[in-house]
N, C-alpha and C positions, 0 to 999 in steps of 0.2 A: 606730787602726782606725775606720773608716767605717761611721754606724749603717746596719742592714740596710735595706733599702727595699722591701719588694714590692712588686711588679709593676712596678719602674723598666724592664724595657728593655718591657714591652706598651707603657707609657706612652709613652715615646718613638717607638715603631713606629705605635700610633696617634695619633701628633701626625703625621706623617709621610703620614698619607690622607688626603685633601681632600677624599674622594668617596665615599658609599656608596650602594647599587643600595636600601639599606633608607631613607634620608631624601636623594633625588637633589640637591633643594633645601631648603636648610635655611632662608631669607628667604624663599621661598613659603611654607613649615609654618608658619611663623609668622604670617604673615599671613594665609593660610587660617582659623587657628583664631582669631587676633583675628576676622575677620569672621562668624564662626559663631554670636558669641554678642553680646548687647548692655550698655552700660555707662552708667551714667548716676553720675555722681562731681560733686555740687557741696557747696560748703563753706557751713560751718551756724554759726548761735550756740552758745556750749560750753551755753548755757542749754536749748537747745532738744533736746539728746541725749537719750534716753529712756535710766531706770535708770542715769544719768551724775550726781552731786551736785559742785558746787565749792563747797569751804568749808577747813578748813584743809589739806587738797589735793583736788584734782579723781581721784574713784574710783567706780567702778561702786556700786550697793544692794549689789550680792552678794559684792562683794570679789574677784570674780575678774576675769582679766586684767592687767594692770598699773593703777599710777595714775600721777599728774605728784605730785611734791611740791620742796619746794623745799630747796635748798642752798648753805650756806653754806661759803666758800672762801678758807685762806691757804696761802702754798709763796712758798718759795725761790727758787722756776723761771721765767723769763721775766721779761718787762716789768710783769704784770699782778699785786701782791704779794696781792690780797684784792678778793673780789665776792663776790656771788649769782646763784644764776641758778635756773629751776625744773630737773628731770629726773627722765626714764620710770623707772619702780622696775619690774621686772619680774624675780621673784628666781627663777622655775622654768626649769630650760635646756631647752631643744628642740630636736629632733632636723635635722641638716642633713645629707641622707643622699642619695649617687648611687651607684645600680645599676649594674655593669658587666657584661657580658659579652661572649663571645667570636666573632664569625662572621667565619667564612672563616680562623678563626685572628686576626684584628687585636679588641681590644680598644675597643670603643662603650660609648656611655653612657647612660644611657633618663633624655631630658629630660622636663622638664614645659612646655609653654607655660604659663604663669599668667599673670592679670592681677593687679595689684595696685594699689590706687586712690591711693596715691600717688605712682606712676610718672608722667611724660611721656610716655613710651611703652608703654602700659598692660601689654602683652602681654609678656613676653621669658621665655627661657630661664630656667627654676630645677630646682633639685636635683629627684630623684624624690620625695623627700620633703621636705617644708618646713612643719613646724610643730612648734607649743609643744607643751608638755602639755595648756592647756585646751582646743586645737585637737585633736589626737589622742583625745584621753578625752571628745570631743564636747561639751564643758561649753557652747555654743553649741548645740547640738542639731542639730546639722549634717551630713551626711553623713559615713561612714566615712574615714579618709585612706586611699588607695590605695597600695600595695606597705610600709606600716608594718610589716608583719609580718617583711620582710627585712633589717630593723636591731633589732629587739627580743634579748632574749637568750634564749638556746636557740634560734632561725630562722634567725643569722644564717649567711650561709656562706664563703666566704675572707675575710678584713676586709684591706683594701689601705692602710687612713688612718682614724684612728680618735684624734681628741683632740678633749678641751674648750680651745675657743678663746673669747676675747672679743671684746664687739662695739665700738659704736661710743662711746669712752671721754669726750664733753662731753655726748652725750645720754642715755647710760643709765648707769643706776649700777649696777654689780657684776654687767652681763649677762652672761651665758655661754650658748656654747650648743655643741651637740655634733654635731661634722665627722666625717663620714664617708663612705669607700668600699667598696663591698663587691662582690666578684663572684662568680657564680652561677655553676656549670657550663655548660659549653660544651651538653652533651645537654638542661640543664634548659629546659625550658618557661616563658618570660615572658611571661602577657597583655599587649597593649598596648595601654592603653584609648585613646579620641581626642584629649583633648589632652596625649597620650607621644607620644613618636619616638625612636628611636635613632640617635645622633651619633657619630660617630668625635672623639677630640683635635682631631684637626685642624681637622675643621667647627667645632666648637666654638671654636678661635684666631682662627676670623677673624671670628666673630662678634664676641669680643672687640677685635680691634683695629680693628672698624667702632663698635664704640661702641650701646648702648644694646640690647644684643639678649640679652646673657648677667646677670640680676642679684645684686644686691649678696651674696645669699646663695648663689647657687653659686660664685662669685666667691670666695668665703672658704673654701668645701670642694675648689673647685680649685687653691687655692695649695698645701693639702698634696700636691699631686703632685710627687715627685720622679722625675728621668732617672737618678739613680746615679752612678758615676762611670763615666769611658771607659776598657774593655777593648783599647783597639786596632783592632777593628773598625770600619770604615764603618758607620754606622747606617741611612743613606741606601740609598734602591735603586735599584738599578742604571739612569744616566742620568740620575737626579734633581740639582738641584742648590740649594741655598741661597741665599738672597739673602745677602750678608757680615754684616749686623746678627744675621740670624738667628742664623748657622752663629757667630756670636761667644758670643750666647745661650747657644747650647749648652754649648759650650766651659766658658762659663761657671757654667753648673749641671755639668758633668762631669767639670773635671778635678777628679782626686786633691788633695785638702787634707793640704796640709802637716800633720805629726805635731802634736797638740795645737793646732791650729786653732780649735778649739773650745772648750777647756778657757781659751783666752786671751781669747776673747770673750764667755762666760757672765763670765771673773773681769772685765775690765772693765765688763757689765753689771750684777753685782751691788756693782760700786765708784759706777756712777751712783746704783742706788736706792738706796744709801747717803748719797750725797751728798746727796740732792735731799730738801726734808721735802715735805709736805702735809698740810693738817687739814682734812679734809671733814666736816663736820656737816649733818646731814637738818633741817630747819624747816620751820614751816609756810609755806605759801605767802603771805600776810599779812606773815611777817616778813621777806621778802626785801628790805625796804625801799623807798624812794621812785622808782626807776627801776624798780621794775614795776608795771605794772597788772592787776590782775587783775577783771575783771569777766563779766557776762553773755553779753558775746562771745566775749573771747579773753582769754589770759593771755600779753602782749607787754613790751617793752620801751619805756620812754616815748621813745626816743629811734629808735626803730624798729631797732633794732640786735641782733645776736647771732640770733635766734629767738624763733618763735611758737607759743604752743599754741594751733589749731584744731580746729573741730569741722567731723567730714563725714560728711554723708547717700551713702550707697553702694548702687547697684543693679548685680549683675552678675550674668547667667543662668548663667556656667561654675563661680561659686563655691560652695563646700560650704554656702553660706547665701545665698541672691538678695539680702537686702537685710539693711545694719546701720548703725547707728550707733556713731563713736568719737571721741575725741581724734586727731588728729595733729599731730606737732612740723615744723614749714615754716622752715627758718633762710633766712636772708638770703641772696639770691641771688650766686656768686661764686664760689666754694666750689672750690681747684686743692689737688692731691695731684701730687706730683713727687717725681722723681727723677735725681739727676746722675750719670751714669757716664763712666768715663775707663780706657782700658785701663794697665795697671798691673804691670807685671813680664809681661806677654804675654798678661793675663787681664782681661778686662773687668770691670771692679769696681762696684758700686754703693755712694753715701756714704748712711750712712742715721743719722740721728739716735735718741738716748733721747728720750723725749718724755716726761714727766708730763702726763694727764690724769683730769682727777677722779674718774671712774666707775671706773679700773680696777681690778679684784679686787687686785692690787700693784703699783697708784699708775703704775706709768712701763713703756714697752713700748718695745721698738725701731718708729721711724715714719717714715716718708720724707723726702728730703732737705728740703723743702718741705712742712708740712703748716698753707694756706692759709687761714683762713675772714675775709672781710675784715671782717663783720657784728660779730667780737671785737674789733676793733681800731678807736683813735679815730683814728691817720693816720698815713704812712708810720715816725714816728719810733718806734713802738712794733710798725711788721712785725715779723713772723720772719726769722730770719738767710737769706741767700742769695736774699731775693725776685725780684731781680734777673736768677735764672735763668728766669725764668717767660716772659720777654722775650729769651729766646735766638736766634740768629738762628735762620734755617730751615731752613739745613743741616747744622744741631745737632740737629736735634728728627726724635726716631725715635719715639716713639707719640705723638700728640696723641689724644685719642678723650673725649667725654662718656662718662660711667656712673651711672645710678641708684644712690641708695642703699637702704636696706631701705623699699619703698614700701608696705608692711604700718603702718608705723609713724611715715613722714616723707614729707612730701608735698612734691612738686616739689624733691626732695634732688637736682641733677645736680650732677657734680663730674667738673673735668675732671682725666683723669688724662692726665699731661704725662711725658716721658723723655726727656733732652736728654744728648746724648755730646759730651764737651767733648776738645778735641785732646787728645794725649799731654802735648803742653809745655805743655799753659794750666793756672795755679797756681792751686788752689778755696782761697781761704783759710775756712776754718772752724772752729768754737769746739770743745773739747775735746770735749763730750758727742757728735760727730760721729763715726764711722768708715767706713774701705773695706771693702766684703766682696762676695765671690762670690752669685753666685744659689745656688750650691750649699751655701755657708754658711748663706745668708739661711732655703734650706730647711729646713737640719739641725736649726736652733733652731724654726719651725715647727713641727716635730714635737716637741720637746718641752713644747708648753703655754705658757704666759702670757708668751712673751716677746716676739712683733710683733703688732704694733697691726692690726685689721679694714683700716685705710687703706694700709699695708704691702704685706699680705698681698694687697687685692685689685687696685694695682700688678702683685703676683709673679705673679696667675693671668695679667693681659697680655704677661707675657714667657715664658712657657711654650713 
């Protein structure tokens, strides 16, 4: 039996609109509202931070927000047996929550334009709500968050996707944070302040496969959407038609899964994190040893390698605080998330890897076929398996697109997300921790919690 899904056929009916009379253009709204307000983002000494101290880690006077401290690192897994490295400790989850509702009967989303000062592209699409706890509870002293009240308990009203997911597993340890959908009645009344608009799915898809418009954090509440599976009916309306990658897409999040489909891939997932150790230990920043420096500027790598912790002075008129200072983690520029698919008994399949990475709440997540950062590595002989495909030719390669990562947190994080479909007869040799699986698999496990990685996940929301 196939877990229930709400709202799978809205979802798919609103993937299916391209056009609404409520946001005509959605590359105008956005750039409307970036020019409405002004930004001023340059990078600072970690010294010069106000209410920021570095010493045996870099933390606020007041303890709140997160801190950098440092970690120490042995596993099984890879080429790399034991390092250090610093990482964000930010142990309170926050809420990552989009509005639905219903006009004309199709199913929209109420975006937020946000800027976020470690973006490239300052301005893009995020969840209706986007923040921590000490964000919501105003511990910054900062204005109210707008529509919080509609994921709270007791306010909230249908819930469509509703887990704690993790985030980004080399730079934060043990983050979580909590994914949500929620839709409101059709008759109910939704203010929509000015930098909101409501999107259909579909607006929204092509933001993402134009790259840099939808971020890293709705990106991760859109992969919990699922299409269900296929009843037989046409979904399509009448005269419409699919481009073939798409309509394979589909397909692929909607047929029916073989009886125990699932049951066979949680039991090989929990035979990976069985196989695989890891000993992650917290230390001071100080003891991370002689390949890092840590001083009055930055806390880097001597060899300019992996990432950096920086400091940045931030002015923005649209945000709930005009102007602040923080940390942010800037990794080495380079940075590819990929994916190999090959149709497969009539089903397009996605190969996706277990991966161990430090931070995660339990150690190892399903991650994509390629999960790149070259900044880890000292040269090709210690890549990751399958690099190779990153260099596909070009009539293999069905999404190339940049995407931000959480730019609240990591500054100039672009990462390109790559999807390359290899013929039927070309043979992927790969290592056992690797498997085939459906989009609609890939889902199914989404929904239950800790099992695919933020870099997976935010992949599955481009193939939607």
């Amino acid at each position: 039996m196939q877990p229930e899904v709400n709202g799978a056929d809205d979802f798919l009916a609103s993937a299916l609109v391209h056009k609404t009379a409520l946001t005509p253009d959605a590359d105008a709204f956005l750039k409307e509202r970036e020019q409405s307000a002004s930004y001023d983002v340059e990078r600072v000494p970690l010294a010069s931070l106000p209410n920021w101290h570095l010493g045996e880690r870099l933390a606020r006077a007041d303890g709140k927000f997160f801190t950098v401290e440092g970690l120490s690192l042995t596993t099984d897994f890879g080429p790399v047996p034991q390092w250090t490295q610093p990482i964000i400790v930010q142990s309170e989850i926050g809420i990552l929550g989009i509005l639905a509702k219903r006009f004309d009967g199709v199913l929209h989303f109420l975006m937020q334009a946000k800027m976020e000062p470690g973006n490239t592209t300052f301005v893009q699409y995020a969840a209706t709500v986007q923040a921590t706890q000490s964000n919501y509870k105003r511990v910054h002293g900062g204005r109210a968050t707008p529509y919080l009240e509609y994921f709270l308990e007791g306010t909230r009203a249908r819930i469509l996707f509703d887990q704690l997911l993790s985030e980004h597993g080399f730079w934060y340890l043990f983050k979580r944070n909590r994914n949500m959908i929620v839709e409101v009645p059709e008759d109910e009344d939704v203010p929509v302040h000015e930098d909101f608009t409501w999107l259909t799915l579909g607006q929204i898809r092509r933001q993402l496969t134009q790259g840099n418009g939808v971020n890293m954090n709705a990106r991760t509440v859109l992969s919990g959407i699922s299409y269900g599976t296929a009843t037989g009916e046409d979904p399509l309306p009448a005269g419409e038609a699919l481009d073939p990658f798409h309509a394979q897409l589909l397909a692929s999040h909607r047929t029916p899964r073989p009886a125990g489909e699932m049951n066979r891939a949680l039991t090989w997932l929990f035979d990976q994190k069985a196989t695989y150790t890891l000993d992650a230990k917290r230390t001071s920043l100080h003891a991370m040893g002689e390949q890092w420096i840590c001083d009055d500027d930055s806390i880097r790598h001597r060899d300019g390698r992996i990432f950096e912790i920086i400091g940045m002075s931030v002015q923005a008129t649209s945000r709930e605080v005009g102007t602040w200072f923080q940390p942010m983690l800037q990794p080495t520029p380079g940075n590819t998330v990929a994916l190999i698919c090959q149709r497969r008994d009539g089903i397009l399949k996605f190969l996706i890897q277990a991966q161990i990475q430090p931070g995660l709440t339990d150690r190892l997540e399903l991650a994509p076929t390629v999960q790149f950062s070259p900044g880890y590595h000292r040269g090709p002989n210690d890549f990751p398996p399958l690099t190779q495909y990153l260099d596909a030719p070009a009539e293999w390669v069905r999404l190339d697109a940049i995407q931000s990562e959480d730019g609240g947190r990591f500054a100039a994080a672009d990462t390109r997300h790559l999807v390359v479909e290899v013929p039927e007869d070309h043979q992927v040799e790969a290592p056992e921790n690797y498997r085939w699986m459906s989009l609609g698999l890939l889902g199914d496990l989404i929904h239950v919690g800790y099992h695919v990685n933020v870099e997976a996940r935010s992949l599955a929301a481009c193939l939607l």
